[in-house]
C-alpha positions in Angstrom: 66.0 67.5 138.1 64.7 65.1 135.4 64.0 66.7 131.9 60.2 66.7 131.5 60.9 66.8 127.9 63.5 63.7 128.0 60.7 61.6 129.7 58.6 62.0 126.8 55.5 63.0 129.3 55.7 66.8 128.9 52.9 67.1 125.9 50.8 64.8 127.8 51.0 67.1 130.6 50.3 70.0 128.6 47.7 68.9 126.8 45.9 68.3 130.1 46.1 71.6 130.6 45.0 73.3 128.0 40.7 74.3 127.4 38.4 71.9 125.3 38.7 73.0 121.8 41.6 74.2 121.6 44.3 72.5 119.1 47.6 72.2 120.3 50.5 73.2 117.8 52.6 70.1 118.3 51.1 66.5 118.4 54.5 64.9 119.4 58.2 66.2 120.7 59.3 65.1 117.0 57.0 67.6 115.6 58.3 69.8 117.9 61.5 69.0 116.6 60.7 68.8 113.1 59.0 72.7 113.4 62.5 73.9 115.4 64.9 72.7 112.9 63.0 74.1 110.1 62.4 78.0 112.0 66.3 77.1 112.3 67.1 76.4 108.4 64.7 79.9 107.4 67.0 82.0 110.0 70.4 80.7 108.3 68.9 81.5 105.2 68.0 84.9 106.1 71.5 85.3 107.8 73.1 84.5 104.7 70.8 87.0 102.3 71.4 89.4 104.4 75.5 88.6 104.0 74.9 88.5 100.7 73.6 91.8 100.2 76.2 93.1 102.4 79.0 91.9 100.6 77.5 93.0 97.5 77.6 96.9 99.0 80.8 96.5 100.1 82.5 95.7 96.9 81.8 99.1 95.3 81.0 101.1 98.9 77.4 101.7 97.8 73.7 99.7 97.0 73.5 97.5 94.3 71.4 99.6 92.6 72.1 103.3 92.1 69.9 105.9 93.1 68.8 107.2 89.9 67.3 103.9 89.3 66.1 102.5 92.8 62.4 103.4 91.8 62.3 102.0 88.4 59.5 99.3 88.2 58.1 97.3 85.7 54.5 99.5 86.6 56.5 102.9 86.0 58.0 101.7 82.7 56.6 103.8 79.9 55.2 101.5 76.8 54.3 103.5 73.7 55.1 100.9 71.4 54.9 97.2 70.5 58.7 96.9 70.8 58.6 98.4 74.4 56.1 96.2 75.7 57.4 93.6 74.2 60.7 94.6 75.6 58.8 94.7 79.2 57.1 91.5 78.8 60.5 90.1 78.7 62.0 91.7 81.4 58.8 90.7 83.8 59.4 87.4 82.6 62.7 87.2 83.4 62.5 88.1 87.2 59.4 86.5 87.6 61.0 82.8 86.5 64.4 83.9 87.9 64.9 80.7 90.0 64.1 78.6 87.3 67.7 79.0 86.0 70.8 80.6 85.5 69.7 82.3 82.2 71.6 85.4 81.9 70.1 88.8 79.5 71.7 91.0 76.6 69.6 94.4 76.6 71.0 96.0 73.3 70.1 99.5 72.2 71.1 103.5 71.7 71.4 105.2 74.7 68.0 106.7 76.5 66.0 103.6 75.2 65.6 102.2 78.6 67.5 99.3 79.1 68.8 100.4 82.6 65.2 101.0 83.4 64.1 97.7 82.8 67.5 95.9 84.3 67.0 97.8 87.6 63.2 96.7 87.2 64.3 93.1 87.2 67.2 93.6 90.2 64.5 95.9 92.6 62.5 92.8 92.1 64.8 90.3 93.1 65.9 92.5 95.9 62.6 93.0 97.5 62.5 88.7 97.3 66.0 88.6 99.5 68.2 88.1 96.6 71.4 90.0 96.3 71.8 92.3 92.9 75.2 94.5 91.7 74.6 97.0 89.0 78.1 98.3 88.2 79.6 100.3 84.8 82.6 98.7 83.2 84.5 101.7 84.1 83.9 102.1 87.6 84.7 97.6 87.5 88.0 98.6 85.3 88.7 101.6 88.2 88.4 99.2 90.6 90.6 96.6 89.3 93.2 99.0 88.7 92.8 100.4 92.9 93.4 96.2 93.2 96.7 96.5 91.0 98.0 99.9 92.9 97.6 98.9 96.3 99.4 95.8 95.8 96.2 93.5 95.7 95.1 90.6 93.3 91.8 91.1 91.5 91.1 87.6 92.7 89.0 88.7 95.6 87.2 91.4 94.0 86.3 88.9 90.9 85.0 86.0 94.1 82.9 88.8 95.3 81.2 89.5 92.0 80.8 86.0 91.4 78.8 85.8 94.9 76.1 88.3 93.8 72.8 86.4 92.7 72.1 88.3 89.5 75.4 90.6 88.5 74.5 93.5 85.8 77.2 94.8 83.7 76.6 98.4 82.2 78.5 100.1 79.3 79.6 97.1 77.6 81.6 98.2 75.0 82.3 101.4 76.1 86.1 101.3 76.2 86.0 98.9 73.1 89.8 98.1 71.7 90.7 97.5 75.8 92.6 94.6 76.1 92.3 94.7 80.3 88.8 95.0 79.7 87.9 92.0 77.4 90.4 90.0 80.0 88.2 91.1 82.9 84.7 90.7 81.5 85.8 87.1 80.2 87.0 86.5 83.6 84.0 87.6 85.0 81.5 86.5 82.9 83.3 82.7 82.6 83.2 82.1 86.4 79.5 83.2 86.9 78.6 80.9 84.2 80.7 77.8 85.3 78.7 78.4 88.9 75.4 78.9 87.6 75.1 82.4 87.9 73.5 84.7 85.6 74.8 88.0 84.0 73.5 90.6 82.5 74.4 92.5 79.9 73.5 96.5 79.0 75.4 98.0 75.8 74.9 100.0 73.1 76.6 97.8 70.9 74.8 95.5 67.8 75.3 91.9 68.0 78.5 91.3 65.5 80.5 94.6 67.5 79.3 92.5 70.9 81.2 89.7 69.5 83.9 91.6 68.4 84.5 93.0 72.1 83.5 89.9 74.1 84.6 87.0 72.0 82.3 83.9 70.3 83.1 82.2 73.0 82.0 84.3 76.0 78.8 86.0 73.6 77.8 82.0 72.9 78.1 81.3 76.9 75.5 83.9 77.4 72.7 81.9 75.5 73.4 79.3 77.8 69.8 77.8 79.4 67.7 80.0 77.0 69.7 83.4 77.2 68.0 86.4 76.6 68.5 89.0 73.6 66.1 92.3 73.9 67.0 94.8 70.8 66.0 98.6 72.3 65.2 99.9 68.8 63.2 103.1 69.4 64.1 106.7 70.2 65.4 107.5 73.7 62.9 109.6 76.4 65.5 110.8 78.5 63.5 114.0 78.1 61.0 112.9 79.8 62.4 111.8 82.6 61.5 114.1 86.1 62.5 114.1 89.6 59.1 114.6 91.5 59.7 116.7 94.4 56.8 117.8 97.3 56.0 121.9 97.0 55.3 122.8 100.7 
């Protein structure tokens, strides 16, 4: 049977049948073409945020973002000072030019000030616009290098797999400071993101010269790369305040 599309009739014959007034979709089989290869390119896209995410829950057996913090919002981020809003202003910037770059974030400040508020802000964000986010403490990372070491693994793979995260969060910077294995693994970490245009960001409790001291000039001067971001968390924490709303049948 010939292919009424391969005779280049079929439209014709369609549009006979269709009622006056009515515009068709396509005006030629190359349109038709054109629209099918581009539905095409937006389901391989898809595809591979969905893989994305996927890989970035298998590398730790959980979301990307903890529970604790999978309802933090910029809109449910408490301001009661000019340092927190500025703080926020930052943070909604961040996200909302994300694309733009592969500028990465320092959030610096005593504990309870809401820095991993704010950083889960910015990931539930990029999440709900496909993109793949990994929040992870340096010693769970460090407890998962050493699982690499004792079953006989390299940390090669796990270090790919956080390099294939769009936005990777590193939390307790600093917290097992005099580490050797964990200066070695951050600079791993943080140097390949960097080299492939990915950004990192950064959540300690440590002041800018102890920073340096634990990650290096070089790897702390990588960070400011494309217009880097440095938020100082200066006020007291509101842990306190912080409630789990539950329904009271």
């Amino acid at each position: 049977m010939k292919n009424m599309i391969g005779t280049g009739n079929a439209l014709e014959r369609l549009k006979k049948l269709i009622p006056p007034g009515v515009q068709p979709k396509f005006g030629s089989v190359d349109e038709w073409r054109a629209w099918q290869a581009e539905e095409g390119r937006k389901c391989c896209e898809e595809l591979e945020k969905q893989n994305q995410r996927a890989r970035a829950e298998k590398i730790f057996g959980r979301a990307g973002i903890q529970d604790l913090h999978r309802s933090c919002t910029f809109a449910n981020y408490q301001v009661e000072s000019d340092g927190q809003r500025r703080a926020l202003s930052m943070a909604k910037s961040y996200a909302q030019h994300f694309d733009s770059g592969f500028a990465s974030f320092v959030f610096s400040g005593a504990p309870g000030t809401g820095k991993n508020h704010l950083a889960a802000a910015i990931g539930n964000h990029l999440l709900a616009g496909g993109r793949s986010v990994l929040v992870v403490t340096i010693p769970d990372l460090m407890l998962r290098v050493r699982e690499c070491y004792d079953g006989g693994q390299s940390e090669a793979s796990l270090l790919d797999d956080l390099c294939h995260v769009d936005l990777l969060i590193l939390d307790e910077v600093g917290i097992q400071r005099g580490s050797s294995g964990e200066k070695v693994i951050l600079n791993q970490v943080i140097d390949r993101r960097l080299s492939s245009m990915r950004p990192v960001g950064i959540l300690t409790n440590l002041n800018y010269d102890s920073l340096k001291e634990t990650l290096g000039m070089r790897i702390l001067d990588r960070l400011q790369m494309d217009g880097g971001m440095w938020v100082n968390f200066e006020w007291d924490s509101y842990r306190k305040n912080v409630r789990h709303m539950r329904v009271v049948k």
